[in-house]
C-alpha positions as CSV (number, residue, x, y, z in Angstrom):
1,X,-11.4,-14.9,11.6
2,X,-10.8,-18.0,13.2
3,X,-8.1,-17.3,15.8
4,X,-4.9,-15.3,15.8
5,X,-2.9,-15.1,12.5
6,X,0.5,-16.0,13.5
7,X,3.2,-12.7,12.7
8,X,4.8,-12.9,9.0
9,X,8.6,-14.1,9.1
10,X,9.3,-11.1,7.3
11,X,7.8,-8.4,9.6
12,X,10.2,-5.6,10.2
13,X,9.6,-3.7,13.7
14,X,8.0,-0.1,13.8
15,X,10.5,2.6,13.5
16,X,11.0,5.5,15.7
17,X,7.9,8.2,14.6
18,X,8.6,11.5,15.8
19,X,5.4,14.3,16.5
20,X,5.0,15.8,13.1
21,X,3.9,19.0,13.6
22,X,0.1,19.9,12.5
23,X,-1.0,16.3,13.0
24,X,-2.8,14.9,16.1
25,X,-4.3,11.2,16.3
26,X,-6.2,9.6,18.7
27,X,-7.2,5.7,18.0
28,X,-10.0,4.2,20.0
29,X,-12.5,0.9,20.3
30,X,-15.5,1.1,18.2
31,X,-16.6,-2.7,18.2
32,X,-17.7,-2.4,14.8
33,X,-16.5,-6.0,14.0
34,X,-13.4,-7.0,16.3
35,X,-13.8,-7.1,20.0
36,X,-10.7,-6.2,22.3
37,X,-8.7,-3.8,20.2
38,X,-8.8,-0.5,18.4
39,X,-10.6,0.2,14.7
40,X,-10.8,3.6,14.5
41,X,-8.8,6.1,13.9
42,X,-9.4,10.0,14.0
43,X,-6.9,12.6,12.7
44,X,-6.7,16.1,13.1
45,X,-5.0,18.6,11.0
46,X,-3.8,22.5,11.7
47,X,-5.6,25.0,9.8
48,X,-4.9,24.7,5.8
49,X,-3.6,21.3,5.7
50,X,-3.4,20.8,2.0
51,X,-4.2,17.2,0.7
52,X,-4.1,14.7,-2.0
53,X,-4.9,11.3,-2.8
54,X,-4.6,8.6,-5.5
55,X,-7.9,5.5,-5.4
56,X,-8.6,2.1,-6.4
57,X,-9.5,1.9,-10.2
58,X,-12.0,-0.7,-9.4
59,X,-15.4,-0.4,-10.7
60,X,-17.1,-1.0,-7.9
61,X,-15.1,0.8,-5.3
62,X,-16.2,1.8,-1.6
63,X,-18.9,4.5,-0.3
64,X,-15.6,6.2,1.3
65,X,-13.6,6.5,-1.8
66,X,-16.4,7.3,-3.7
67,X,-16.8,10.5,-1.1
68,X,-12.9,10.9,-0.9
69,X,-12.6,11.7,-4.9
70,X,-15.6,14.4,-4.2
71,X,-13.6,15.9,-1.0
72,X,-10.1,16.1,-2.8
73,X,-11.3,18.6,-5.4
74,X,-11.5,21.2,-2.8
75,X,-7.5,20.5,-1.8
76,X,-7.7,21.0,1.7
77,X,-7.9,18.7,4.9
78,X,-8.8,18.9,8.6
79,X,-9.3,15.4,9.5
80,X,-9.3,11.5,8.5
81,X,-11.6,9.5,10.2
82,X,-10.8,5.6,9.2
83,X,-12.2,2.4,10.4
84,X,-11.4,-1.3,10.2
85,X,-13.6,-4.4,10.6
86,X,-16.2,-3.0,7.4
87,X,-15.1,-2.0,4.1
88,X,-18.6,0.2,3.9
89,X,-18.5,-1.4,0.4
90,X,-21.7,-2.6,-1.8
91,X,-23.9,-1.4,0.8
92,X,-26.3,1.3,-2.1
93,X,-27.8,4.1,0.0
94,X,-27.3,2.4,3.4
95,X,-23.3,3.1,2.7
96,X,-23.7,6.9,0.9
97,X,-25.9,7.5,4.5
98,X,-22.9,5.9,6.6
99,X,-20.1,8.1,5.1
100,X,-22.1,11.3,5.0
101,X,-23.2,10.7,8.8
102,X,-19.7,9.7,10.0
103,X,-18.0,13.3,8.3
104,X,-20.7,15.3,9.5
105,X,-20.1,13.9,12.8
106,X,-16.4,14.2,12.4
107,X,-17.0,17.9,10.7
108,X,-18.7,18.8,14.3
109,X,-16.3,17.1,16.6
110,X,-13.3,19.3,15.0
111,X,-14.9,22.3,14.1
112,X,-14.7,22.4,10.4
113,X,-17.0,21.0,7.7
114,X,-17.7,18.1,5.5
115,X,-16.0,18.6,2.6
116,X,-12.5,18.9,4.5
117,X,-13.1,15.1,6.2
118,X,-11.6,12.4,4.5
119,X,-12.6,8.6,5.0
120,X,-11.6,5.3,4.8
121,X,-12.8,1.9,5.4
122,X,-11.2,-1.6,5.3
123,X,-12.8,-4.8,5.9
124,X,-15.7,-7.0,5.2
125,X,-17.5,-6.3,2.0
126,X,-21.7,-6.3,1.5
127,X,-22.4,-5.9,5.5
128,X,-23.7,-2.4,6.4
129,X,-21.6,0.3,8.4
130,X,-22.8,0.9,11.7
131,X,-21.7,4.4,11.6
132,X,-23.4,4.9,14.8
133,X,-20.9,3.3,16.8
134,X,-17.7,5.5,14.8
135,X,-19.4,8.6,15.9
136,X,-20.7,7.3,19.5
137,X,-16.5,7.7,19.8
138,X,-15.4,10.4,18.1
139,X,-15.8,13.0,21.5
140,X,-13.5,10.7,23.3
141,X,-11.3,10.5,20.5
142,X,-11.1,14.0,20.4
143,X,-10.2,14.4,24.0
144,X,-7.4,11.8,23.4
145,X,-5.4,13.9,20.5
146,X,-2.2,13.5,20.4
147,X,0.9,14.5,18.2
148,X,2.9,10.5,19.4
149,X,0.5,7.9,18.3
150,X,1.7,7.1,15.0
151,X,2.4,3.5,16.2
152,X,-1.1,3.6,17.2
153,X,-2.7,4.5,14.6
154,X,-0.8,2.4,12.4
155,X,-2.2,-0.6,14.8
156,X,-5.6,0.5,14.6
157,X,-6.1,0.1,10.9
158,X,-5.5,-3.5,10.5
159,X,-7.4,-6.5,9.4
160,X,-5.5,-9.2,8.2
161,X,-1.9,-7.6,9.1
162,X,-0.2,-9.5,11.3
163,X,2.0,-6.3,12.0
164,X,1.7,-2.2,11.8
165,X,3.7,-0.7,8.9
166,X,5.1,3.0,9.3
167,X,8.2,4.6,7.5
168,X,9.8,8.1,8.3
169,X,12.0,10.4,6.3
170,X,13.5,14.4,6.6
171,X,14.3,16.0,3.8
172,X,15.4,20.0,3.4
173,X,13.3,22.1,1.8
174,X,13.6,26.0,1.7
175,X,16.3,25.6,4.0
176,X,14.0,24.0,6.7
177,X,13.8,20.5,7.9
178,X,10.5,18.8,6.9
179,X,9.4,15.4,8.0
180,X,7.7,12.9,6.0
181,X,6.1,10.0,8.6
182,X,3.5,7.3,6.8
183,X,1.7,4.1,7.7
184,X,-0.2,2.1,5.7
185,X,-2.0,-1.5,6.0
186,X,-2.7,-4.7,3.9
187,X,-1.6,-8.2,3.4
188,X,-4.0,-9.4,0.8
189,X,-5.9,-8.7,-2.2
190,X,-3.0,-6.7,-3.5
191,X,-3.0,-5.6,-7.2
192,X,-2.5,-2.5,-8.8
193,X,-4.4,-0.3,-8.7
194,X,-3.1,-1.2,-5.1
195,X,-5.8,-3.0,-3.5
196,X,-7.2,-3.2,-0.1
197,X,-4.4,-1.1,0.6
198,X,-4.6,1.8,2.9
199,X,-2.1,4.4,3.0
200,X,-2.1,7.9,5.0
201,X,1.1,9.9,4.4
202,X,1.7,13.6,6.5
203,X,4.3,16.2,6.1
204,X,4.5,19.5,7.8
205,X,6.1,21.0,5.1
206,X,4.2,23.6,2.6
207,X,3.1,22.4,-0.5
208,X,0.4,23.5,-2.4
209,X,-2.5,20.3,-3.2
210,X,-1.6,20.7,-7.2
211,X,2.2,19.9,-6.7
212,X,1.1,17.5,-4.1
213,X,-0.7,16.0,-6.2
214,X,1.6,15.4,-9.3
215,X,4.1,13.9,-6.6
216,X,2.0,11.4,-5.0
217,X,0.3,10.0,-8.5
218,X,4.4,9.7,-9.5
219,X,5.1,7.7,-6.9
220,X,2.3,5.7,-6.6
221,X,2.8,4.5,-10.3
222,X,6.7,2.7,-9.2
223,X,5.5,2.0,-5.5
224,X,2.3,0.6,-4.3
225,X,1.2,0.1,-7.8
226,X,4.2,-2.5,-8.3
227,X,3.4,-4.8,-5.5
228,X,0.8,-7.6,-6.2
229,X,0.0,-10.4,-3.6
230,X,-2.6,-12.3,-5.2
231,X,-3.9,-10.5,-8.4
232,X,-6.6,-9.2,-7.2
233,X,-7.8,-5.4,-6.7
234,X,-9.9,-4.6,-3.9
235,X,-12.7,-1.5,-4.1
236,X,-11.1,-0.3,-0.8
237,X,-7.8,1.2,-1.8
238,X,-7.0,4.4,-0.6
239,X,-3.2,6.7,-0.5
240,X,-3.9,9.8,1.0
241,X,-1.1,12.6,1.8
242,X,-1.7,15.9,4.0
243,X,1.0,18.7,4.4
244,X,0.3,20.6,7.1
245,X,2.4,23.5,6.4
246,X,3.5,23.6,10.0
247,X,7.4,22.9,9.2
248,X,8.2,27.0,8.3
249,X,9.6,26.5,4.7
250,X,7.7,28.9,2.1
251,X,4.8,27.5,-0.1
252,X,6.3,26.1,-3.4
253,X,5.6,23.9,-6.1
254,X,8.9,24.6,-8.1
255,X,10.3,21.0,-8.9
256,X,13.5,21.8,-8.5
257,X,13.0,22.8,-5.3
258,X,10.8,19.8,-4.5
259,X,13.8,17.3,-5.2
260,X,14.9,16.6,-1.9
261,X,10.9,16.4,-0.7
262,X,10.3,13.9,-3.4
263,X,13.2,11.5,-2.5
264,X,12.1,11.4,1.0
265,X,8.5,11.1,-0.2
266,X,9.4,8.2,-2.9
267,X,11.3,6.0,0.5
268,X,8.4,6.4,2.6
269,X,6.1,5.1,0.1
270,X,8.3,2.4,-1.1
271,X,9.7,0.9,2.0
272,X,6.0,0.8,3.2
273,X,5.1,-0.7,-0.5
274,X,7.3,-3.6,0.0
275,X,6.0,-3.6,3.8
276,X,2.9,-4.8,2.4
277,X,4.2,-7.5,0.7
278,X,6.3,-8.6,3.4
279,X,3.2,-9.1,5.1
280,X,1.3,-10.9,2.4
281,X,-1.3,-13.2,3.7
282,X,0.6,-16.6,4.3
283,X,3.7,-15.3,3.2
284,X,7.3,-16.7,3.5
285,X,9.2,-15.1,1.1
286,X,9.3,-11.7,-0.2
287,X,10.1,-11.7,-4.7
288,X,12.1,-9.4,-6.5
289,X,11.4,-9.9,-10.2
290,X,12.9,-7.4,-12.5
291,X,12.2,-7.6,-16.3
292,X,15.0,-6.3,-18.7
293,X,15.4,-5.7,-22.7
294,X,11.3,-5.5,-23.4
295,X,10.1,-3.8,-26.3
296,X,8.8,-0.7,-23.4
297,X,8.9,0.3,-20.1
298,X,4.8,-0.5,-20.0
299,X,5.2,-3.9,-21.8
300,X,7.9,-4.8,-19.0
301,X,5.6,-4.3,-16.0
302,X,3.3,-6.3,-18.0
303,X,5.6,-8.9,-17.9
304,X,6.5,-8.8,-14.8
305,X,3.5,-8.9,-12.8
306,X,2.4,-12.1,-15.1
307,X,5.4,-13.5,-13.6
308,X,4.5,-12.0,-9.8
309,X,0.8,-13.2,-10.7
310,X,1.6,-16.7,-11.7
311,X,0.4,-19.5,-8.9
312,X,2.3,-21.7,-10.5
313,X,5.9,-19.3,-9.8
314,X,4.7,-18.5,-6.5
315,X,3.7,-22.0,-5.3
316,X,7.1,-23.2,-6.8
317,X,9.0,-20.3,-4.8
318,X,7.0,-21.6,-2.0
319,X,8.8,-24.8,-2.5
320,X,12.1,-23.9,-3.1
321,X,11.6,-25.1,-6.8
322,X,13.7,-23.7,-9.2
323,X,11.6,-24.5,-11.7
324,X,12.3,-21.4,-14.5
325,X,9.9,-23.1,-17.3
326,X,7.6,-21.8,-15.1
327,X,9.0,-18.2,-15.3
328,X,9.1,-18.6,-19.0
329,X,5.7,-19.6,-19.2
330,X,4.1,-16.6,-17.2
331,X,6.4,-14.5,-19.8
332,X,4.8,-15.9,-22.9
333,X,1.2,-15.9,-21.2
334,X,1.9,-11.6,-20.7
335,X,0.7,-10.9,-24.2
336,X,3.6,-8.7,-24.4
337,X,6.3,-8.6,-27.5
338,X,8.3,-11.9,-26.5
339,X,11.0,-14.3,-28.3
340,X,11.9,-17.6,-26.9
341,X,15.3,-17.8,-28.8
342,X,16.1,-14.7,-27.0
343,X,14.7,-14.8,-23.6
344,X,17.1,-15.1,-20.5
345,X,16.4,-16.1,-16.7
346,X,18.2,-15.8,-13.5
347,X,17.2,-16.7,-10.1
348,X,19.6,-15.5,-7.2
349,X,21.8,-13.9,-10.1
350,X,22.7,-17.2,-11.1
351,X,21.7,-17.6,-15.2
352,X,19.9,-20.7,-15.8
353,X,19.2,-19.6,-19.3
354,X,19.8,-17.5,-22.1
355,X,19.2,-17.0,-25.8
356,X,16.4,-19.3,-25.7
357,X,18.3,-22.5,-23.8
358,X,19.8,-23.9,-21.0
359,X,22.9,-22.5,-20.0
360,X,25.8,-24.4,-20.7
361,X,27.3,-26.2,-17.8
362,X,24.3,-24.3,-15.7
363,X,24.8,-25.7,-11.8
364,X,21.7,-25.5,-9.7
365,X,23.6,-25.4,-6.8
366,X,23.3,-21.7,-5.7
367,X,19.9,-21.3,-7.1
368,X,18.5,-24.2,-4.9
369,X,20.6,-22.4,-1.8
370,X,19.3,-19.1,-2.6
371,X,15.8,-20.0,-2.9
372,X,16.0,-21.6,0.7
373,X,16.0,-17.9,1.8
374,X,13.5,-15.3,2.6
375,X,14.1,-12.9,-0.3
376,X,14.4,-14.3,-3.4
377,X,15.4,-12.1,-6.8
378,X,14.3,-13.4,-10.3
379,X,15.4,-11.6,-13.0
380,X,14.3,-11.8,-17.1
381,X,15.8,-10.4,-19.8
382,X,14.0,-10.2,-22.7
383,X,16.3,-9.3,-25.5
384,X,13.9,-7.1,-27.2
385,X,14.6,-3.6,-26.1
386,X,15.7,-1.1,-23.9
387,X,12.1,-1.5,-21.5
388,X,12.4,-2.6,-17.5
389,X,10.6,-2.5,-14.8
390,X,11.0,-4.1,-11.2
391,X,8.0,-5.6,-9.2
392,X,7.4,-7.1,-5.7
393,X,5.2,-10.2,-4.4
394,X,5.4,-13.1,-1.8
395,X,5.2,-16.7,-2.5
396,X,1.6,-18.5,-2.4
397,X,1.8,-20.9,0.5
398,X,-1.1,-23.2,2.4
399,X,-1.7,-19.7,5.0
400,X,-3.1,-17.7,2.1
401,X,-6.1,-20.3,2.1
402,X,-6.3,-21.0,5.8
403,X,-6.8,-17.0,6.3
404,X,-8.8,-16.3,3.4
405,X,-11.5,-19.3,3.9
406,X,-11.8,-18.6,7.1
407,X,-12.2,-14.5,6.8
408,X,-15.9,-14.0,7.9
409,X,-15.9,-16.5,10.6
């Protein structure tokens, strides 16, 4: 990249990330395409760490998540090795060798094998993965251990971020306190099936990897799977959750019991979702667009994320435009059920139209102050149905360009 990317105006600052119990990190410098800071990250889990995980749905995805979607059948964990700088993506054989050396390595470092290593990669596509230089690191890592650096390790697996992302929660279950502690990274090519996103969520409560597993593909679908920065859908894109068992609650997988767990799960994942987009590659603002009254649930995502996809909305948010033909527009272009005679829009929670037409006596004025601000709320109602469905992006501003044609140099 060509010089520092300034911080987004919508960073929020790390929150407080307690030891979790069964987890130890260690981050370190590999070199493998940044100079001066950390890019890899090693993870170490107690003894029957269950695990699950939810992957890009591009067709061309990563040698690591390739491996991952092998490893996760077997349900258990007992370490993450991740790396940024080189997405280990497109690279045929040369990338299989790289992600089988780098877990063996890993395997040997923490005593355990293969198949419970998981990997992940972030960074430039079609350039080979110099696994040599991940596992030339891994013995210091593993002297360096630690149950505190989750700030750390949430630094070390950046690219484009302009700042780490982390969210805690407790929750009770069993009668015992568990902790929920995430991080995740990525600021562009955002797009479900969420993109060059990484995530790595722990626990140290008891679950066993089938009810993990239902959880985390739940809350995946209404939280990192709603957020789109630029349409696009990276072959990187990884959410991985561990439970170490470590907090003292008995195994269980009744939902009932789960409640509480899930809650704190769901505002983990979506306060570091909309994380992401607060940190979208240029961005200024952070959009809310909720679609109301379509025909389905599924055909108001649709909707919606035609309207978070439009460059033609984004550039105008990035202007302060309240232009809604343009909102109307990206509806229409969904292919979703649609009638203009019933169709409604509201920026700021200010209608500008309904039933098809202008409001009457409609007064800009609190539209044009509210889209002066840094989170703006669009809202559609489609007059169909009963379907909604709410949906985060950023605006598209001059940055996105400036970081993105400059990426490789």
């Amino acid at each position: 990249m060509a010089g520092p990317i300034p911080t987004s105006p919508l960073a929020l600052p790390l929150p407080k990330l307690p030891p979790l119990a069964g987890v130890r990190l260690a981050t370190g410098e590999a070199g493998i395409r940044y100079k001066g800071r950390t890019d890899v990250l090693l993870a170490d889990f107690a003894e029957g760490t269950t695990v699950a995980g939810v992957f890009t749905k591009n067709l061309c995805p990563g040698a690591p998540v390739s491996y991952c979607r092998e490893a996760i059948k077997g349900g258990l964990a007992r370490g993450l090795v991740v790396n940024a700088g080189n997405a280990n993506v497109f690279n045929g054989l040369l990338g299989v060798r790289a992600v089988e050396t780098t877990a063996a390595a890993a395997a040997a470092t923490l005593g355990t094998t293969p198949e419970q290593i998981f990997l992940a990669s972030t960074g430039v596509i079609g350039e080979p993965l110099p696994a040599h230089k991940i596992v030339a690191v891994l013995d210091t890592l593993k002297a360096n251990l630690a149950a505190d650096r989750f700030a750390e390790a949430a630094q070390a697996i950046m690219t484009t971020d302009t700042f780490p992302k982390a969210s805690t929660r407790t929750a009770r279950l069993g009668g015992v306190e568990v902790r929920v502690t995430g991080i995740a990274k990525g600021s562009g090519m955002i797009a479900p099936d969420m993109a060059t996103m990484l995530s790595f969520i722990f626990t140290d409560a008891a679950i066993p990897a089938p009810a993990l597993q239902a959880m985390l593909s739940k809350g995946v679908d209404t939280t990192f799977n709603c957020i789109t920065i630029d349409s696009d859908t990276s072959t990187s894109d990884t959410v991985l959750l561990f439970a170490t068992g470590q907090a003292g609650n008995a195994p269980t997988e009744d939902p009932g019991e789960l409640g509480e767990f899930r809650r704190a799960l769901h505002e983990v994942m979506h306060e570091l979702a909309l994380m992401v987009v607060r940190d979208g590659e240029g961005a200024q603002k952070l959009v809310q667009i909720t679609v109301d009254g379509a025909v389905s649930n599924a055909s108001a995502r649709k909707i919606a994320m035609a309207i978070a996809n439009s460059p033609l909305v984004k550039t105008a948010i990035a202007g302060e435009d309240a232009n809604w033909g343009r909102i109307v527009m990206a509806v229409g272009k969904a292919g979703e059920p649609a009638d203009r005679d019933k169709l409604g829009v509201a920026v700021g929670g200010t209608w500008m139209a309904q039933a098809g037409g202008i409001v009457p006596g409609y007064d800009e004025t609190p539209v044009v102050a509210h889209m002066k601000g840094q989170e703006i709320n669009i809202e559609v109602d489609i007059g169909l149905g009963q379907g909604r469905a709410t949906v985060w992006t950023c605006d598209l501003t001059h940055g996105y360009i400036d970081i993105n044609g400059s990426y490789r140099s």
